[in-house]
SEVOLO-509794 format. One record per residue: residue number from 1; residue in three letters; x, y, z of N, C-alpha, C in turn. Coordinates in Angstrom, 3 decimals. Atoms other than C-alpha are relative to their C-alpha. Example, Ala and Ser with C-alpha at 12.3 -4.5 7.8 and 13.67 -1.06 7.14 Angstrom:
REM residues 2
(1,"ALA",(0.890,-1.190,0.000),(12.300,-4.500,7.800),(0.900,1.200,0.000))
(2,"SER",(-0.820,-1.190,-0.060),(13.670,-1.060,7.140),(-0.770,1.090,0.730))
This chain:
REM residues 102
(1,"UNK",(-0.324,-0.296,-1.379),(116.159,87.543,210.270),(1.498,0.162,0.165))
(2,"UNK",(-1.202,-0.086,0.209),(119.740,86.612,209.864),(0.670,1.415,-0.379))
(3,"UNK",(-0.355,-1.011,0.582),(120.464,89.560,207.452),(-0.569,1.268,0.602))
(4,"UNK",(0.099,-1.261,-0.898),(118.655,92.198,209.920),(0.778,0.513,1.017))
(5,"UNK",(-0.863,-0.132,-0.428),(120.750,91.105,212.472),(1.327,0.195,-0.006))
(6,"UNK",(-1.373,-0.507,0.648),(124.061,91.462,210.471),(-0.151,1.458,0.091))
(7,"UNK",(0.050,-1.536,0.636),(122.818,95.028,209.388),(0.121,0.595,1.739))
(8,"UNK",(0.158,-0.210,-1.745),(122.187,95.712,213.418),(0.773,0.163,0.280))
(9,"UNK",(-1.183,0.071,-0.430),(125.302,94.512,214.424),(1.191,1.098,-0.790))
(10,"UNK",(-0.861,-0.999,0.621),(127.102,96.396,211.665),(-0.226,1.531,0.404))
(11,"UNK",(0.334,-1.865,-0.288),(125.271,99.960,212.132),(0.665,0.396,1.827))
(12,"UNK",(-0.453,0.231,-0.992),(126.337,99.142,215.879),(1.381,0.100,0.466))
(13,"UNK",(-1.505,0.021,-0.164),(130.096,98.786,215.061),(0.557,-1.193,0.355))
(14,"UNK",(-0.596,1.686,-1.073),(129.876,95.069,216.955),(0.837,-0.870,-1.290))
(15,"UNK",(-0.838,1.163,0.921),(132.497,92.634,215.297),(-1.416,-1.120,-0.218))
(16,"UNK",(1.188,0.795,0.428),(130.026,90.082,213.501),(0.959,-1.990,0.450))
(17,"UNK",(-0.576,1.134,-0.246),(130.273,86.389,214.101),(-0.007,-0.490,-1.207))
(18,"UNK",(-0.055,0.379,1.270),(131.500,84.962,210.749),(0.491,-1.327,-0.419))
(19,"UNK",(-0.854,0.809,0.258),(132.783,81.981,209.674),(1.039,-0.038,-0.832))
(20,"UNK",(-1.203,-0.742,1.231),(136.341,82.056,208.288),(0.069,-1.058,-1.151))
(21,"UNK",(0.004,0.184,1.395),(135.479,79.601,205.714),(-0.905,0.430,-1.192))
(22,"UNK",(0.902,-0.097,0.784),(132.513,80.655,203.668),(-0.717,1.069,0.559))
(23,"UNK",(1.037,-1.184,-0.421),(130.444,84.036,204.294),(-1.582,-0.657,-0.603))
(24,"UNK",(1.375,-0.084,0.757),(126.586,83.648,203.153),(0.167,0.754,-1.127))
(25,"UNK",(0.101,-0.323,1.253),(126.006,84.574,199.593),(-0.227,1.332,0.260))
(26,"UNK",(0.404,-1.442,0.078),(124.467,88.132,200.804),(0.874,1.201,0.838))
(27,"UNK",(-0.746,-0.374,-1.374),(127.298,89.224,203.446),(0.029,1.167,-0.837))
(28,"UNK",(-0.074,-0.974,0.680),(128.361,92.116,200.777),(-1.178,1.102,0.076))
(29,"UNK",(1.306,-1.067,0.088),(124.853,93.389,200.215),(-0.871,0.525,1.757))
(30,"UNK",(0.370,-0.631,-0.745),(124.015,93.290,203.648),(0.839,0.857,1.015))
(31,"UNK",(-0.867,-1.196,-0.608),(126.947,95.134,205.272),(-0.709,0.861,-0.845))
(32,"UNK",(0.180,-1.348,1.113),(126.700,97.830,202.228),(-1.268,0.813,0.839))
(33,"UNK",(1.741,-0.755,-0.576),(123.248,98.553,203.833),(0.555,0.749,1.140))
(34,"UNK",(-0.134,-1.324,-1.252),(125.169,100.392,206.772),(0.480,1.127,-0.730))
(35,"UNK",(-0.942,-1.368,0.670),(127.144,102.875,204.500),(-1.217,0.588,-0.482))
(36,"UNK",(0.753,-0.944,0.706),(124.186,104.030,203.099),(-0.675,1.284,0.529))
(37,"UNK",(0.696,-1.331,-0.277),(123.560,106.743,205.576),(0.965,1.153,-0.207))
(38,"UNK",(-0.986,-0.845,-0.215),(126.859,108.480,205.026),(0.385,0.093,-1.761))
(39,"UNK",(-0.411,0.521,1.315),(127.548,106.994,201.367),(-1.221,-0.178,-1.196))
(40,"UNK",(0.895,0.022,0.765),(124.105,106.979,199.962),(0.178,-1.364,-0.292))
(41,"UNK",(0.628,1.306,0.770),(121.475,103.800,199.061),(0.675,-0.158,-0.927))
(42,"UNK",(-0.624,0.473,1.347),(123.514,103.221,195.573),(1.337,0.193,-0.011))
(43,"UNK",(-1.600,0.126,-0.145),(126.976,104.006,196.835),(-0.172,1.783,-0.622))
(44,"UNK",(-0.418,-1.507,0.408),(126.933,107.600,195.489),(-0.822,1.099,0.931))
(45,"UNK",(0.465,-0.464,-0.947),(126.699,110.490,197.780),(0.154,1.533,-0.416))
(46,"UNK",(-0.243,-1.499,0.701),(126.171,114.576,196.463),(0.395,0.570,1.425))
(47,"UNK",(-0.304,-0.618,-1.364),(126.774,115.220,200.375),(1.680,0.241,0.014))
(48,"UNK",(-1.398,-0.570,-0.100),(130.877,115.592,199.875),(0.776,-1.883,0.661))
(49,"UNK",(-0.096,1.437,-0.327),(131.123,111.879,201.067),(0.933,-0.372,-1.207))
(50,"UNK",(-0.633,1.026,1.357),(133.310,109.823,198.654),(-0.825,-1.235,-0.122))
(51,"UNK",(0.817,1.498,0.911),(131.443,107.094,196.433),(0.683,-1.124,-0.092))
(52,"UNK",(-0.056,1.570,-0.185),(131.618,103.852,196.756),(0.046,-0.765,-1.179))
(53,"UNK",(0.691,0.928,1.341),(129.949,102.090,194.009),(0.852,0.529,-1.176))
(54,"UNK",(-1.234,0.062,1.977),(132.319,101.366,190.797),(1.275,0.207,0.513))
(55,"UNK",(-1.917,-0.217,-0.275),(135.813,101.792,192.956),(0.153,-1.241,0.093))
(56,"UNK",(-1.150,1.759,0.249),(138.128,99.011,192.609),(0.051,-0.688,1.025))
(57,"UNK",(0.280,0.499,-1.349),(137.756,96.542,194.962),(1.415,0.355,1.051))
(58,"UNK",(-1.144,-0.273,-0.464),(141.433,96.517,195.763),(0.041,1.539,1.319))
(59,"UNK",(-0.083,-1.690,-0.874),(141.051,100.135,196.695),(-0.949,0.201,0.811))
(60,"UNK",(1.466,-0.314,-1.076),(137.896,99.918,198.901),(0.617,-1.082,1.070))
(61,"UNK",(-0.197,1.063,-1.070),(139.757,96.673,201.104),(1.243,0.198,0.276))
(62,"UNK",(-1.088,-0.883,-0.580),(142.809,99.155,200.970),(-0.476,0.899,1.227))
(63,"UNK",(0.133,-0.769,-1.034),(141.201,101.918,202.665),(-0.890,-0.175,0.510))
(64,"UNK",(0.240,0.333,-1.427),(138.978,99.882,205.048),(0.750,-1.002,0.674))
(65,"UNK",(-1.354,0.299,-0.510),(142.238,98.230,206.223),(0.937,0.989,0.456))
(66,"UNK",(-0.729,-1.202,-0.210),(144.048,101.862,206.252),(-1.047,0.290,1.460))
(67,"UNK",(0.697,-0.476,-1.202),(140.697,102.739,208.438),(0.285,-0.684,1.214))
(68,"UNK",(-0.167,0.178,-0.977),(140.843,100.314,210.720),(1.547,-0.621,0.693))
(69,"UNK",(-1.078,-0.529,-1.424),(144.670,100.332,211.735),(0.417,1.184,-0.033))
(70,"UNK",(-0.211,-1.118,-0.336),(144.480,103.686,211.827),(0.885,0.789,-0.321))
(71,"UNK",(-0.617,-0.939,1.272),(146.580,104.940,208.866),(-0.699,0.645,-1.086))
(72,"UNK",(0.773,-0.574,0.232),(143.969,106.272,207.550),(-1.023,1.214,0.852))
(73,"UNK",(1.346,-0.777,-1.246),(141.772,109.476,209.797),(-1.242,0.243,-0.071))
(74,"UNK",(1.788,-0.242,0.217),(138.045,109.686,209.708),(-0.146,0.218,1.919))
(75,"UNK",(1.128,-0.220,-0.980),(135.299,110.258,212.076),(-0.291,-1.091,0.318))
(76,"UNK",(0.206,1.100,-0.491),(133.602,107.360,212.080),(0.557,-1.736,-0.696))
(77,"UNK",(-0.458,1.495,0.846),(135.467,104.637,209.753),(0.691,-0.859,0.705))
(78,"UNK",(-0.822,0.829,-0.493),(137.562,103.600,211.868),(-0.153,-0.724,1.080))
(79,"UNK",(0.923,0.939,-0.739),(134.922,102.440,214.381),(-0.962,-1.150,-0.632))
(80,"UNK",(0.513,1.131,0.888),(133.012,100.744,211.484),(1.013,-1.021,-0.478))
(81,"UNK",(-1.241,0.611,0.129),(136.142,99.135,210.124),(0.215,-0.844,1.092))
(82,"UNK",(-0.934,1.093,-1.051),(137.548,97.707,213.267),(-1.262,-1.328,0.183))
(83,"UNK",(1.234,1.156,-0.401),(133.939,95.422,213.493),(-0.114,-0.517,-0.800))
(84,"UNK",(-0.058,0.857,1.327),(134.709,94.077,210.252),(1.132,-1.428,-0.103))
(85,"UNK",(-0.999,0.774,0.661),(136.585,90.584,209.458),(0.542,0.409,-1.128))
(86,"UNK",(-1.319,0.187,1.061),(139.272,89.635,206.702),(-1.095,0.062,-0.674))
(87,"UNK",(0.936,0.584,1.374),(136.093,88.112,204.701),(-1.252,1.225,-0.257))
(88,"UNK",(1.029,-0.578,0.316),(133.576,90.459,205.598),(0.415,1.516,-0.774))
(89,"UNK",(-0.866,-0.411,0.362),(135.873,93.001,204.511),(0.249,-0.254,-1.613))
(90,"UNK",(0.126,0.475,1.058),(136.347,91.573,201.308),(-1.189,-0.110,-0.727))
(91,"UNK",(1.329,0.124,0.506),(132.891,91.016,200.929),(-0.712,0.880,-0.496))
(92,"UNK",(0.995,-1.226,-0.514),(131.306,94.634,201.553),(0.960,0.767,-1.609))
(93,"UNK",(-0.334,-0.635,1.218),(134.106,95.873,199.022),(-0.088,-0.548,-1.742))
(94,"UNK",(0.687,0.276,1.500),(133.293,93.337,196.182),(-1.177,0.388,-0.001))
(95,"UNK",(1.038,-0.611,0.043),(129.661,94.221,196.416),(-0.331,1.713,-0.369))
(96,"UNK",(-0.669,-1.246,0.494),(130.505,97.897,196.253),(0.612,0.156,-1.656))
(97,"UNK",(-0.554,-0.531,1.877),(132.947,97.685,193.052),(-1.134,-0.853,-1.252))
(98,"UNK",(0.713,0.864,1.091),(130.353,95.443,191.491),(-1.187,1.347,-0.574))
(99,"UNK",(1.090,-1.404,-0.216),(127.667,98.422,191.875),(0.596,1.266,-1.263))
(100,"UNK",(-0.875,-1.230,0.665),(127.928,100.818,188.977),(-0.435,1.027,0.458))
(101,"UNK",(0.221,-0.714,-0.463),(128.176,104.180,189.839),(-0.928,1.194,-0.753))
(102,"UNK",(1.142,-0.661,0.544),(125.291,106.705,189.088),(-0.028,1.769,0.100))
């Protein structure tokens, strides 16, 4: 139930309620589950999208930090982004670089 309502809130854009010491073990896997309509289920996308899965974490909690203060330009990242914490943030992009890419 928990993890439907994360995914909800995320596809939504709503800032999540998190705690800033400890995320749940699945916070990663269940954000990830919103990118997958733009980014493809496995992080890889033949639609012109940039892939996810296997980039460096560094570089995935770079540019959803670029997205959401807005040194970065997209469409919609920078409305997904801004509903993200420090941790969840961290979270969504280890899960991602952990993911090999296909």
């Amino acid at each position: 139930m928990r993890a439907t309502l994360l995914v909800a809130a995320a596809l939504a854009g709503a800032p999540l309620a998190a705690s800033a010491q400890t995320l749940y073990p699945n916070t990663g896997r269940d954000l990830a589950a919103s990118c997958a309509i733009c980014h493809g289920t496995n992080g890889t996308n033949a639609g012109g999208m940039p892939n996810v899965a296997g980039q460096p974490k560094d570089t995935l909690v770079r540019h959803l930090r670029d997205f959401r203060d807005g040194k970065r330009p997209a469409t919609l990242m920078h409305q997904i982004s801004k509903g993200l914490t420090e941790e969840q943030i961290e979270a969504v992009a280890g899960y991602w670089s952990a993911q090999k890419a296909k």
